[in-house]
VEXVO-504391 format. One record per residue: residue number from 1; residue in one letter; x, y, z of N, C-alpha, C, CB in turn. Coordinates in nm, 2 decimals, m for minus. Glycine has a CB too. Layout:
<recs>
{NUM; "A"; {X; Y; Z}; {X; Y; Z}; {X; Y; Z}; {X; Y; Z}} ...
</recs>
This chain:
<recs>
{1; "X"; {m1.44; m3.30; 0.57}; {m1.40; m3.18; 0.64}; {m1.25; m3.19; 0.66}; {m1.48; m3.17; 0.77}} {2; "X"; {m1.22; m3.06; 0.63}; {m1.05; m3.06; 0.65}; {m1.00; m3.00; 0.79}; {m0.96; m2.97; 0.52}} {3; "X"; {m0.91; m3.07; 0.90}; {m0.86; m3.06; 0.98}; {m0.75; m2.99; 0.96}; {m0.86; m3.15; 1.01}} {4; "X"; {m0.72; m2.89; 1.02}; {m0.60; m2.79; 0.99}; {m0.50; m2.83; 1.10}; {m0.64; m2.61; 0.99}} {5; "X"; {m0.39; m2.82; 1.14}; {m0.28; m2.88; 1.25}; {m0.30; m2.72; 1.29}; {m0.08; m2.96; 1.18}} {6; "X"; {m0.23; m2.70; 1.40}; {m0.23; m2.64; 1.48}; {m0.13; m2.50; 1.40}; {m0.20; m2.73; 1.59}} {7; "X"; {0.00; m2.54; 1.36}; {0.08; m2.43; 1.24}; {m0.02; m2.41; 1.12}; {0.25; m2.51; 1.16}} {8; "X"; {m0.09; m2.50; 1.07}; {m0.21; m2.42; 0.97}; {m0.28; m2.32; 1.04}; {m0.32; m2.51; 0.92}} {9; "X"; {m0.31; m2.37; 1.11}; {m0.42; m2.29; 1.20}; {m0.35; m2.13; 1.24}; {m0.46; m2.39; 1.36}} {10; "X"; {m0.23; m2.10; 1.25}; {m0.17; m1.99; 1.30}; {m0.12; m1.90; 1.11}; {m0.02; m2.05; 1.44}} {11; "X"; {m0.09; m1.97; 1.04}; {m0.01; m1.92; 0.93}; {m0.18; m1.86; 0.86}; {0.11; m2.07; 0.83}} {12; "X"; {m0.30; m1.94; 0.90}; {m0.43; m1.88; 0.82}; {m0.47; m1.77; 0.88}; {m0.55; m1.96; 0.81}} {13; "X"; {m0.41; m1.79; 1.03}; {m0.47; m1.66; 1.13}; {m0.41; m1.57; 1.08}; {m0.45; m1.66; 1.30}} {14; "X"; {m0.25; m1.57; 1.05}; {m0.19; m1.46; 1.05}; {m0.20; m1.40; 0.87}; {m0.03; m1.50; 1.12}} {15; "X"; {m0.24; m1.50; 0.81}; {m0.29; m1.47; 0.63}; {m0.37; m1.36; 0.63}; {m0.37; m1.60; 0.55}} {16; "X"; {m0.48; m1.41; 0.70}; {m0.62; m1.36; 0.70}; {m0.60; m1.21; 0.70}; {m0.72; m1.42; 0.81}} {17; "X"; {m0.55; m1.19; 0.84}; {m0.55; m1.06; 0.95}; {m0.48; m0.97; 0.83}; {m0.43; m1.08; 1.13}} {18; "X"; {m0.37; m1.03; 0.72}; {m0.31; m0.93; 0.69}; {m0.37; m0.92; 0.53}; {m0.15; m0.96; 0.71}} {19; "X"; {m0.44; m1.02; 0.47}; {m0.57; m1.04; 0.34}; {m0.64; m0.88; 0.41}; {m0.72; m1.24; 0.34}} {20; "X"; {m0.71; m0.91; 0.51}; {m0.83; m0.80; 0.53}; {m0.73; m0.69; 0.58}; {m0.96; m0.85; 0.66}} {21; "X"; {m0.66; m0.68; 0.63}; {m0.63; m0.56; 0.67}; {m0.51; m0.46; 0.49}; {m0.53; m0.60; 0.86}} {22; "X"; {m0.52; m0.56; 0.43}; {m0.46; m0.42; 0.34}; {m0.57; m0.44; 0.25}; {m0.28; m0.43; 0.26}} {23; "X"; {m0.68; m0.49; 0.20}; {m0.81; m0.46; 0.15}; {m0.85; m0.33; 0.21}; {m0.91; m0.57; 0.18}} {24; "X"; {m0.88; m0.32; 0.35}; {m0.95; m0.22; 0.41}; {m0.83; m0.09; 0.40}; {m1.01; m0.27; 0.55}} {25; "X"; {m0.72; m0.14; 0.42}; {m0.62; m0.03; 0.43}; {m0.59; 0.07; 0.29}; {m0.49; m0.11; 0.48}} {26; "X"; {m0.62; m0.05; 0.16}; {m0.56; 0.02; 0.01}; {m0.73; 0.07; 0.00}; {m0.47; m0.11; m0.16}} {27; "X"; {m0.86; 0.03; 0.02}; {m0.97; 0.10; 0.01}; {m0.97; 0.23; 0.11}; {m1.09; 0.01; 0.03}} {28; "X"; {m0.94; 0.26; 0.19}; {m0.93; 0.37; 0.27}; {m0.81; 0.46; 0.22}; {m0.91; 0.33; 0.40}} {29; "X"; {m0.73; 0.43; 0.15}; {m0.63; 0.52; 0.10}; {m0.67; 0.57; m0.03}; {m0.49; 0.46; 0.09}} {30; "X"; {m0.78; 0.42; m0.13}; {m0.85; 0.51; m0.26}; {m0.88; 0.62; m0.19}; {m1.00; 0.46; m0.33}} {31; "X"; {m1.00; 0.66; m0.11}; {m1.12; 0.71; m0.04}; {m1.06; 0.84; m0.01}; {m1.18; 0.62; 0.11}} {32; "X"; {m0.94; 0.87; 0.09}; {m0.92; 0.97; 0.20}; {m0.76; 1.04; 0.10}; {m0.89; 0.86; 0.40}} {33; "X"; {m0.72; 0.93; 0.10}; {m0.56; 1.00; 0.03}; {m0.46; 1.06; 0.15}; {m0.60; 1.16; m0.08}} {34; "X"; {m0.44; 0.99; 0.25}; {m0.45; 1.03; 0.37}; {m0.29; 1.10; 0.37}; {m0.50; 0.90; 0.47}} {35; "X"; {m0.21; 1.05; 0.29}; {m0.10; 1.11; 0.30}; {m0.08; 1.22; 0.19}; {0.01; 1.01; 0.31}} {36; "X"; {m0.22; 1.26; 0.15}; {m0.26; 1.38; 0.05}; {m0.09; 1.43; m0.08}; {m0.32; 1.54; 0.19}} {37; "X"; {m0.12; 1.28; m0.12}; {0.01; 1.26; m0.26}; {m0.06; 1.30; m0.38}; {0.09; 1.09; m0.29}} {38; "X"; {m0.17; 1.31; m0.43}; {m0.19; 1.34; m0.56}; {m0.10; 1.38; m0.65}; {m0.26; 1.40; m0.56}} {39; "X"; {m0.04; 1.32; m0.70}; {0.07; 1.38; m0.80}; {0.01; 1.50; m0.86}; {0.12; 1.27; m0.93}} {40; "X"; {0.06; 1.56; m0.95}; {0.04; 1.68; m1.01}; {0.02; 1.65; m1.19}; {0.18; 1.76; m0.96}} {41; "X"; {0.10; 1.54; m1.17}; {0.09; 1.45; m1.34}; {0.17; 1.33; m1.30}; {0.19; 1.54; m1.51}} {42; "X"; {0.14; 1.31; m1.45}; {0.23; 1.14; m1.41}; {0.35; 1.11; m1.44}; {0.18; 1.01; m1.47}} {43; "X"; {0.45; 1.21; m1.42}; {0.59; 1.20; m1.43}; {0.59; 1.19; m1.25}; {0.67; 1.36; m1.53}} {44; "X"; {0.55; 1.28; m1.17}; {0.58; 1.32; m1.06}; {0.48; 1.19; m0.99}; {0.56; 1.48; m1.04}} {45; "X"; {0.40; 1.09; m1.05}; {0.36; 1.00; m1.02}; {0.46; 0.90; m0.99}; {0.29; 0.97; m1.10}} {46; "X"; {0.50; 0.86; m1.11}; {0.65; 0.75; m1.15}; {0.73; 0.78; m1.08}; {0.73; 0.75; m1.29}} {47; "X"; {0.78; 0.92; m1.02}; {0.84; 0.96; m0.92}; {0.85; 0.92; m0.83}; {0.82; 1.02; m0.89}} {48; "X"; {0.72; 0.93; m0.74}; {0.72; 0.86; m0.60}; {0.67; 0.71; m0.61}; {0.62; 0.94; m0.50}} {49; "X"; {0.65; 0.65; m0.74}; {0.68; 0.48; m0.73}; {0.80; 0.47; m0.73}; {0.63; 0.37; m0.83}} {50; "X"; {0.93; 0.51; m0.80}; {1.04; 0.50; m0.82}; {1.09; 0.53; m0.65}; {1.08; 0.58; m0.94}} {51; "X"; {1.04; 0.62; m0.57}; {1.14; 0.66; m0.47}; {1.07; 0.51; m0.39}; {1.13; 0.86; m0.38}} {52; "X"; {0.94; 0.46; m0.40}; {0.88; 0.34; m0.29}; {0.98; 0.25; m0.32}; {0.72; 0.28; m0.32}} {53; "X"; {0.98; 0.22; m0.47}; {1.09; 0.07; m0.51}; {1.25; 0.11; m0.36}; {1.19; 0.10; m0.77}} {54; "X"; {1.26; 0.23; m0.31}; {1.36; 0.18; m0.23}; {1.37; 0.12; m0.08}; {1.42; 0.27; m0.23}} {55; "X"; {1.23; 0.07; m0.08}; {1.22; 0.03; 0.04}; {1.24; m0.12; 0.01}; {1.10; 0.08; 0.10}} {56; "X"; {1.20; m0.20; m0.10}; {1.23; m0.36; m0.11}; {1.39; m0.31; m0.18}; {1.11; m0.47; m0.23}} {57; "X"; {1.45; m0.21; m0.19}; {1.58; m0.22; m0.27}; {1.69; m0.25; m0.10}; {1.60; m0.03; m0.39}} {58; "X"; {1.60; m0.19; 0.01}; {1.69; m0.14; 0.08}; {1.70; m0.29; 0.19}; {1.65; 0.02; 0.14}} {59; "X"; {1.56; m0.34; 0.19}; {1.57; m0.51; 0.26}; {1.67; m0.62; 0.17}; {1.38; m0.60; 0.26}} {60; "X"; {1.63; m0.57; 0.02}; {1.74; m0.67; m0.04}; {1.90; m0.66; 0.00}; {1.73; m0.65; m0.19}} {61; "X"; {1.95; m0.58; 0.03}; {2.03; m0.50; 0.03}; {2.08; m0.55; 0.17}; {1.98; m0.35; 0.00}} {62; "X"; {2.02; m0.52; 0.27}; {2.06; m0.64; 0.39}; {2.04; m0.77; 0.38}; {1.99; m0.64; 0.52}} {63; "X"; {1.92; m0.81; 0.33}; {1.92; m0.99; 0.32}; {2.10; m1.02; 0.25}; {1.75; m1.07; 0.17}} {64; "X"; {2.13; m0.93; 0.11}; {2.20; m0.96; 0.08}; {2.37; m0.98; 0.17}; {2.18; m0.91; 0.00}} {65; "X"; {2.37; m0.87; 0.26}; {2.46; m0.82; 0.33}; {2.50; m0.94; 0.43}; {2.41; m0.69; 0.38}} {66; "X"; {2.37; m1.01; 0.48}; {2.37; m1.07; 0.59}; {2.42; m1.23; 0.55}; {2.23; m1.06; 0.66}} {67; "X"; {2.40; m1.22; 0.43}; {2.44; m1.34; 0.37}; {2.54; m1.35; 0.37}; {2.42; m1.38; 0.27}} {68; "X"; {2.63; m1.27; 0.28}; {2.79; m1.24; 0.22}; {2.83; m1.22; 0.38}; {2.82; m1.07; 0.10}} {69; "X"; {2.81; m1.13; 0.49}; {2.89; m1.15; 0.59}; {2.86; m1.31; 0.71}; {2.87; m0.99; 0.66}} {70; "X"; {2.80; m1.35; 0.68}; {2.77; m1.51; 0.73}; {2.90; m1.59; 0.64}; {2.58; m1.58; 0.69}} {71; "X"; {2.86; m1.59; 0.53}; {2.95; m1.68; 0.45}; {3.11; m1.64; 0.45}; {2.90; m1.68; 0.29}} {72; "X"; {3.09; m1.53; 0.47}; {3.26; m1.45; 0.47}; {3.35; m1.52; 0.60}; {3.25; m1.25; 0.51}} {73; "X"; {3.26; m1.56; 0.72}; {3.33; m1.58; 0.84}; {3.28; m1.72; 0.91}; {3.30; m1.46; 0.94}} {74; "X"; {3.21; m1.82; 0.79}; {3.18; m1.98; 0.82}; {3.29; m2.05; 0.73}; {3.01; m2.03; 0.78}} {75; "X"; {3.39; m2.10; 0.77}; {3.48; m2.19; 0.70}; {3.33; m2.26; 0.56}; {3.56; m2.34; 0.85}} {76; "X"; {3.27; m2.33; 0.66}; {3.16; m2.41; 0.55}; {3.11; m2.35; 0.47}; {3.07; m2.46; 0.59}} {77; "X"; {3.03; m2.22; 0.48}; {2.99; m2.16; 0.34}; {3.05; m2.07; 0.30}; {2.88; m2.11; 0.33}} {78; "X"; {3.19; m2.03; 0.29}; {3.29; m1.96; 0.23}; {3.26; m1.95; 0.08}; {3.43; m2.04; 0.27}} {79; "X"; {3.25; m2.07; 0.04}; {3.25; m2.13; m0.11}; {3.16; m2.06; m0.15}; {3.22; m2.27; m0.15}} {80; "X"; {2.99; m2.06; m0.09}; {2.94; m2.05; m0.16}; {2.81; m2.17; m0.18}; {3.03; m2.03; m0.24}} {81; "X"; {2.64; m2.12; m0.21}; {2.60; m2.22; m0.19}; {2.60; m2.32; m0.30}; {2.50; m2.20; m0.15}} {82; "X"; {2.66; m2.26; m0.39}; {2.69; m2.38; m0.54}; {2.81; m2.44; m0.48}; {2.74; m2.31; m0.73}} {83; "X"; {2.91; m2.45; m0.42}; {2.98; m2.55; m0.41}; {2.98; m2.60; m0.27}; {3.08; m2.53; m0.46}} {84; "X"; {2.90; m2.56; m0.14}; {2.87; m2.64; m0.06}; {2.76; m2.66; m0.04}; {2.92; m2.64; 0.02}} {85; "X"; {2.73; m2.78; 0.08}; {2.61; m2.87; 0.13}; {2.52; m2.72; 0.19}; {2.67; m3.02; 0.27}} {86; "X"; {2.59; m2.59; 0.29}; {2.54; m2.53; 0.32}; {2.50; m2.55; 0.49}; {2.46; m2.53; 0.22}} {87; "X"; {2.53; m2.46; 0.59}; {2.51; m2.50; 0.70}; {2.36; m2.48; 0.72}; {2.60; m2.44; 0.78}} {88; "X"; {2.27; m2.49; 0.80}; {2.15; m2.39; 0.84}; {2.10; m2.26; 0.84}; {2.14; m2.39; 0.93}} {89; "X"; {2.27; m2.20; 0.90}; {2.23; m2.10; 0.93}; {2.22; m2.00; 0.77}; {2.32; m2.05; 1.04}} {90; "X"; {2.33; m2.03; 0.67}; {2.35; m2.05; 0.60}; {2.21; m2.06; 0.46}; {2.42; m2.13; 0.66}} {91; "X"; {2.14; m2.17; 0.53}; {1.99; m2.20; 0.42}; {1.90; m2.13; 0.43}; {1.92; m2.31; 0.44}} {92; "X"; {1.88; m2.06; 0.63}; {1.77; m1.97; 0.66}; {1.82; m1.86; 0.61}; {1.73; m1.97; 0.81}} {93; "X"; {1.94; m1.82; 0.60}; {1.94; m1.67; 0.52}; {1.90; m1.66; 0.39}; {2.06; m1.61; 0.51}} {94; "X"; {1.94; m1.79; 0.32}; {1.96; m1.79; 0.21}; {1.81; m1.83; 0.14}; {2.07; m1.88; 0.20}} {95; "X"; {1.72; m1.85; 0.25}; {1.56; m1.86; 0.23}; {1.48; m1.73; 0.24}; {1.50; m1.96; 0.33}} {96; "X"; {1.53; m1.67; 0.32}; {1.48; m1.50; 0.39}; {1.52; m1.42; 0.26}; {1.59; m1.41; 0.56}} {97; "X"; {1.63; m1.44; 0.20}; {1.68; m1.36; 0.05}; {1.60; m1.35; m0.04}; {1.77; m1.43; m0.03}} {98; "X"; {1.57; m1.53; m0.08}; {1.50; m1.57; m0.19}; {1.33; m1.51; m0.19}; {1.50; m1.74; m0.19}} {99; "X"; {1.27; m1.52; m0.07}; {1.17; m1.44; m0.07}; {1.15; m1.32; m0.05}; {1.12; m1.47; m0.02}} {100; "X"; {1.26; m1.28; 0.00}; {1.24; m1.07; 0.02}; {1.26; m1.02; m0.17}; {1.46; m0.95; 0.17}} {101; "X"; {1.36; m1.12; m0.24}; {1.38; m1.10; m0.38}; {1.26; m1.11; m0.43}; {1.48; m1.19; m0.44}} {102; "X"; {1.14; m1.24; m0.43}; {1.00; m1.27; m0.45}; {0.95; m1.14; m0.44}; {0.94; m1.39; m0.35}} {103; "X"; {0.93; m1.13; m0.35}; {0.81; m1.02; m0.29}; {0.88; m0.84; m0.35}; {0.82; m1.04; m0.06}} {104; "X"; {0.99; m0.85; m0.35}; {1.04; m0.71; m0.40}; {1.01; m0.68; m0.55}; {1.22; m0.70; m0.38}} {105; "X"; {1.03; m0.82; m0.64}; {0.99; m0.81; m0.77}; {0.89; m0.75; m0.79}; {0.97; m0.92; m0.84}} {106; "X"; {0.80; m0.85; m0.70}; {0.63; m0.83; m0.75}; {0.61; m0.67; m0.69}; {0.49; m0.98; m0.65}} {107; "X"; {0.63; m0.62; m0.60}; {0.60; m0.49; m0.53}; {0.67; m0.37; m0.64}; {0.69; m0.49; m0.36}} {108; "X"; {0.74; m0.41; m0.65}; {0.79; m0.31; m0.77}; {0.71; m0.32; m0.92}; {0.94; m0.35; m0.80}} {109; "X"; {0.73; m0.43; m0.94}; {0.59; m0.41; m1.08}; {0.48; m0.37; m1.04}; {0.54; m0.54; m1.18}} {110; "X"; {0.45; m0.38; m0.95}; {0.30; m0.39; m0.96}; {0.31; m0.21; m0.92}; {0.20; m0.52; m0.82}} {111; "X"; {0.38; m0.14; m0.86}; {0.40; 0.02; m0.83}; {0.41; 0.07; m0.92}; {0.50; 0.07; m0.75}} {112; "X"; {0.48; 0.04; m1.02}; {0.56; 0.11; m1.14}; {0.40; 0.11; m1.28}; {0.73; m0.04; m1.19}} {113; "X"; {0.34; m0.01; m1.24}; {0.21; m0.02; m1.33}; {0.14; 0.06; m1.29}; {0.13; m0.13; m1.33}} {114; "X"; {0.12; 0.05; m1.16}; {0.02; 0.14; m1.10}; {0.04; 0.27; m1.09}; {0.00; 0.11; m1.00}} {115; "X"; {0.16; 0.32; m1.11}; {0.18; 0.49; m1.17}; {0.19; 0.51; m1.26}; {0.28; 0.57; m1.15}} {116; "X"; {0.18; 0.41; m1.38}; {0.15; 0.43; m1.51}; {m0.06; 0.42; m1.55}; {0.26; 0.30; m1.60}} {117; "X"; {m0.11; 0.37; m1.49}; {m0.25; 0.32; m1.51}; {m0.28; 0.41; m1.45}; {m0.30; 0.20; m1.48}} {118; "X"; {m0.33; 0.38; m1.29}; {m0.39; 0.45; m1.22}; {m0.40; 0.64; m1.18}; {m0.36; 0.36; m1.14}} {119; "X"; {m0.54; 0.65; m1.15}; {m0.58; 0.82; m1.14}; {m0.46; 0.84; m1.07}; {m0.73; 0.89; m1.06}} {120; "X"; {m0.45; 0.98; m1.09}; {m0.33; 1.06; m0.96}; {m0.40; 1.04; m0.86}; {m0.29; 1.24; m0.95}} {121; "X"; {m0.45; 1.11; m0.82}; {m0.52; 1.08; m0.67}; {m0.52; 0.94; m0.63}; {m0.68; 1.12; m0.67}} {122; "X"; {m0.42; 0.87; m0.64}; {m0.40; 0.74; m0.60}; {m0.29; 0.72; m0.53}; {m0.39; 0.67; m0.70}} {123; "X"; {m0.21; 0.82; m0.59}; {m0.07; 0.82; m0.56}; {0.00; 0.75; m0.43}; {m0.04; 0.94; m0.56}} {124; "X"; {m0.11; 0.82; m0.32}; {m0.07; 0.73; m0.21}; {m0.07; 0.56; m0.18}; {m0.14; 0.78; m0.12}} {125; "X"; {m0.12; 0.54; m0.26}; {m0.16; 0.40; m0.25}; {0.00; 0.32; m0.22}; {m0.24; 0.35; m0.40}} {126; "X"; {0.08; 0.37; m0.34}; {0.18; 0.33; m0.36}; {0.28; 0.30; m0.21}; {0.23; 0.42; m0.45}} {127; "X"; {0.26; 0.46; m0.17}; {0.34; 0.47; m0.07}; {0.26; 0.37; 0.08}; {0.35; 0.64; m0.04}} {128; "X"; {0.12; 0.38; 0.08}; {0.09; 0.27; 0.16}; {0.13; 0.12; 0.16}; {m0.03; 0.28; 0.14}} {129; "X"; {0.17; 0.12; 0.00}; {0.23; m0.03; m0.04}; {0.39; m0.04; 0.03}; {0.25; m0.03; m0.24}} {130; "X"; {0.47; 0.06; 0.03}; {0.59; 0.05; 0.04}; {0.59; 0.08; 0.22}; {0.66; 0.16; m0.06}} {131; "X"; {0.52; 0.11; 0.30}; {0.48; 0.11; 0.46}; {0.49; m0.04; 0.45}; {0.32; 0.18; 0.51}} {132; "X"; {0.33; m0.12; 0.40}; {0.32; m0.24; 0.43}; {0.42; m0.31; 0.41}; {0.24; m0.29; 0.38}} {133; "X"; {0.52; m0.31; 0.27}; {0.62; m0.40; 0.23}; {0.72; m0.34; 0.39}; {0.69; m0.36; 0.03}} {134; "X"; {0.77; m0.26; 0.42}; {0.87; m0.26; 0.51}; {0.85; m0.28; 0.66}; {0.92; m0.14; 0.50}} {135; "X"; {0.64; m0.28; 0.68}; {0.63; m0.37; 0.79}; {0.63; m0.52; 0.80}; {0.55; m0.34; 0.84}} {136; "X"; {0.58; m0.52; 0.67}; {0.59; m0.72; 0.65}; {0.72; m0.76; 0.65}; {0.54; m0.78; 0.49}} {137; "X"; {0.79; m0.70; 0.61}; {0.91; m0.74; 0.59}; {0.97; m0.77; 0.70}; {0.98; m0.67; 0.53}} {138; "X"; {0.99; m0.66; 0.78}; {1.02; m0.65; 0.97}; {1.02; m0.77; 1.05}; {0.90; m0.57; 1.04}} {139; "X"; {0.87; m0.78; 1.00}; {0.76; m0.90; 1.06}; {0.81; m1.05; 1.06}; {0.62; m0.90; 0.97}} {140; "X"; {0.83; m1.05; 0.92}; {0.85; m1.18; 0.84}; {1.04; m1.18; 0.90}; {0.81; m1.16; 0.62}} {141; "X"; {1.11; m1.12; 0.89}; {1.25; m1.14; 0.97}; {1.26; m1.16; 1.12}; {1.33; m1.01; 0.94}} {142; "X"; {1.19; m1.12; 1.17}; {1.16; m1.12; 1.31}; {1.11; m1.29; 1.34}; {1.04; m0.98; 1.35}} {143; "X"; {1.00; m1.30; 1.27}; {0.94; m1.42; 1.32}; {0.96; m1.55; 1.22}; {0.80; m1.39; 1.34}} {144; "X"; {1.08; m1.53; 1.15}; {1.12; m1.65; 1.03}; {1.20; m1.75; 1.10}; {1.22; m1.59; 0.90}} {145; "X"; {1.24; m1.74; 1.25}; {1.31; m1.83; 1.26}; {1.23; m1.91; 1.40}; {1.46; m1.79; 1.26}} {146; "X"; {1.12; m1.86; 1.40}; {0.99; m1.95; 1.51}; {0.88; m2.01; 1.43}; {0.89; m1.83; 1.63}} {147; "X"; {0.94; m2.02; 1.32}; {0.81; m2.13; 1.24}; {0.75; m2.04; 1.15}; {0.67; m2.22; 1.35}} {148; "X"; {0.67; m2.13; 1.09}; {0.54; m2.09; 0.97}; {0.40; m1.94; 1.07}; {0.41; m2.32; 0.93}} {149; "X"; {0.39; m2.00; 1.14}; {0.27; m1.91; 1.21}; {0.38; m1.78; 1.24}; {0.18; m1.99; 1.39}} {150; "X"; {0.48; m1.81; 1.26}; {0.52; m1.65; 1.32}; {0.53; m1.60; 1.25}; {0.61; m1.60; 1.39}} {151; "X"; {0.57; m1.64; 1.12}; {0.59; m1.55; 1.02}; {0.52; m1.50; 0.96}; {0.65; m1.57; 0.95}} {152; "X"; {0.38; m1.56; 0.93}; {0.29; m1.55; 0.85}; {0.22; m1.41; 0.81}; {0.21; m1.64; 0.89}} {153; "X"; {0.18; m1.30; 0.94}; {0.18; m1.19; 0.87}; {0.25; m1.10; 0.81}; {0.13; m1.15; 0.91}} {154; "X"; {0.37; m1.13; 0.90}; {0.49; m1.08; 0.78}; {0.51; m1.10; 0.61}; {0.61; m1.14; 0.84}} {155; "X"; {0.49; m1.22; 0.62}; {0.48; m1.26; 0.51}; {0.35; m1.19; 0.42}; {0.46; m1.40; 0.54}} {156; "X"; {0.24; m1.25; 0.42}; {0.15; m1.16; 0.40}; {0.11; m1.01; 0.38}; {0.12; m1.18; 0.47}} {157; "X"; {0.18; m0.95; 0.46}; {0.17; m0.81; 0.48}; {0.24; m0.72; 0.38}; {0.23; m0.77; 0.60}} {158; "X"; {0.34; m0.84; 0.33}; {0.43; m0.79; 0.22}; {0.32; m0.83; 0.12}; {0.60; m0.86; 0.20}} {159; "X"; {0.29; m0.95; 0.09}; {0.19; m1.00; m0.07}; {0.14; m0.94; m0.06}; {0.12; m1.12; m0.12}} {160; "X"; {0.01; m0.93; 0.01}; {m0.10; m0.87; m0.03}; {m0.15; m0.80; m0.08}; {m0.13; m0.87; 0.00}} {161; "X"; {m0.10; m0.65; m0.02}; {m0.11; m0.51; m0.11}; {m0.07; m0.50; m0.22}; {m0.05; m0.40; m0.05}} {162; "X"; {0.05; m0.56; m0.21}; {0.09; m0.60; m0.42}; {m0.02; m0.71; m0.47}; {0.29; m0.71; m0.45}} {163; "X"; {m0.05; m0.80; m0.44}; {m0.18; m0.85; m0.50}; {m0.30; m0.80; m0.55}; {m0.22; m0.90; m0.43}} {164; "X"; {m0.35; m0.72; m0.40}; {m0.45; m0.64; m0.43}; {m0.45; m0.49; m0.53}; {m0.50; m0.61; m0.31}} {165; "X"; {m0.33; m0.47; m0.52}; {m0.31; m0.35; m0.62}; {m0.30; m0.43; m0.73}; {m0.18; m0.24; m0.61}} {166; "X"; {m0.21; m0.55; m0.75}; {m0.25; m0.59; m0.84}; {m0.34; m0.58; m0.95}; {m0.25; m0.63; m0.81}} {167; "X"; {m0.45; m0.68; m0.85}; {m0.58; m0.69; m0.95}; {m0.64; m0.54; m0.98}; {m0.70; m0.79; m0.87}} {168; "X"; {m0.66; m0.46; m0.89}; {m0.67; m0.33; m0.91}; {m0.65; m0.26; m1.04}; {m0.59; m0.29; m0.83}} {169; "X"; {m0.53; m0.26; m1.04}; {m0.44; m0.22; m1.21}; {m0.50; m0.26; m1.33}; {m0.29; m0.31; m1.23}} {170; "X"; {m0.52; m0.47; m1.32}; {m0.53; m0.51; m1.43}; {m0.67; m0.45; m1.48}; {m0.50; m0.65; m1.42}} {171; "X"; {m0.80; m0.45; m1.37}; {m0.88; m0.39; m1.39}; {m0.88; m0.28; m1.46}; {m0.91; m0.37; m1.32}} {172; "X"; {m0.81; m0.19; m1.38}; {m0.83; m0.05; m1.46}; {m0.79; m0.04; m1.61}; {m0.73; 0.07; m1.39}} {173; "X"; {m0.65; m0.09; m1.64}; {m0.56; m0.16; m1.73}; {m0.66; m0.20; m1.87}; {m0.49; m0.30; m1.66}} {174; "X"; {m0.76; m0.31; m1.79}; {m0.81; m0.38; m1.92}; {m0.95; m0.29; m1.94}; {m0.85; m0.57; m1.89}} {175; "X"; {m1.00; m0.22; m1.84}; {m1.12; m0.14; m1.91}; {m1.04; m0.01; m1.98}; {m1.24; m0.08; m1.78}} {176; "X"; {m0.94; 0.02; m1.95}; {m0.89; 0.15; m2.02}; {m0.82; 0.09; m2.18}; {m0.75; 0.23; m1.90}} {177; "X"; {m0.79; m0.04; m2.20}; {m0.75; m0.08; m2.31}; {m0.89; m0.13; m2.40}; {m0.64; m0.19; m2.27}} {178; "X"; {m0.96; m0.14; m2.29}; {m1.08; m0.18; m2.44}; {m1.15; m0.09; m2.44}; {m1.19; m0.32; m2.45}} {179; "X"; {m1.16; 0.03; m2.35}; {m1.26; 0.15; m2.42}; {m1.17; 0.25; m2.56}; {m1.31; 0.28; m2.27}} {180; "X"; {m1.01; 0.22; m2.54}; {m0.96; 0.23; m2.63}; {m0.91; 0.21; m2.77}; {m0.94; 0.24; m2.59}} {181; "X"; {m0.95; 0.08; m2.73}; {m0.99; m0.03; m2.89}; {m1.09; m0.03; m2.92}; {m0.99; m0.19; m2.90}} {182; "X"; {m1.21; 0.03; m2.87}; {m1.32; 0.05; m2.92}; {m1.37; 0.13; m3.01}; {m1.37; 0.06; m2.84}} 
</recs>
């Protein structure tokens, strides 16, 4: 039997909460369409994935900001993290970057697929994706510098809906490619 520490125990709480809640959240947006986007075709699809990509364009965009003005006004990371050791404060930005960049990749392919694959009447999904990505994100900045558990649905809140659309896609993707090779 595996014993979880007490930070496992908070980073699974806060996994979980945010696993189930964009399952139930991207199945309720198939269902209802709640922010009633049906595109019209799939130009005006690509559309509004293109306008969602600006919500991980716009966190990158500060992570980056926050960096360049930290390093602009620390004698020690002036340089740069290629040519110094790097202070803390310095590493925790430079860790909050590396994963809002992670998470922005994947959120963007996986939108951009999914307005190319998926029915119109989906449309919203996207935009549900780009909500979650800018509350996870929130989340995950807010609580990145109180440990693993605080961050964790932030964290989360951002993966998952790109996960689950994910798999979603590839689904649709691979039954629409082999009834077409068929």
């Amino acid at each position: 039997m595996i014993t979880l520490s007490t930070k496992q125990r908070g980073v699974l709480r806060g996994m979980l909460t945010a696993l189930v809640a964009s399952i139930l959240l991207i199945l309720a947006t198939l269902k209802f369409d709640p922010f009633n986007l049906a595109a019209s075709d799939r130009a005006a699809m690509v559309s509004i994935a293109i306008l969602c990509t600006l919500a991980p364009a716009l966190f990158l965009a500060v992570c980056i900001g926050r960096l360049a003005k930290h390093r602009f006004f620390s004698e020690q990371d002036i340089d740069g993290g290629g040519l110094s050791i790097g202070t803390e404060r310095a590493k925790v930005l430079q860790s909050i970057l590396q994963n809002t960049l992670e998470q922005s990749v994947l959120a963007v392919m996986v939108w951009l697929a999914w307005a190319h694959w998926m029915p119109l009447e989906w449309t919203s999904t996207m935009v549900l994706g780009a909500l979650l990505f800018t509350l996870g994100r929130l989340l995950f900045f807010a609580g990145y510098q109180h440990g693993a558990p605080a961050r964790a649905l932030g964290f989360a809140l951002t993966f998952y809906p790109s996960v689950v659309m994910l798999i979603i896609v590839i689904v649709q993707a691979s039954s629409t490619l082999s009834f077409s090779m068929a």
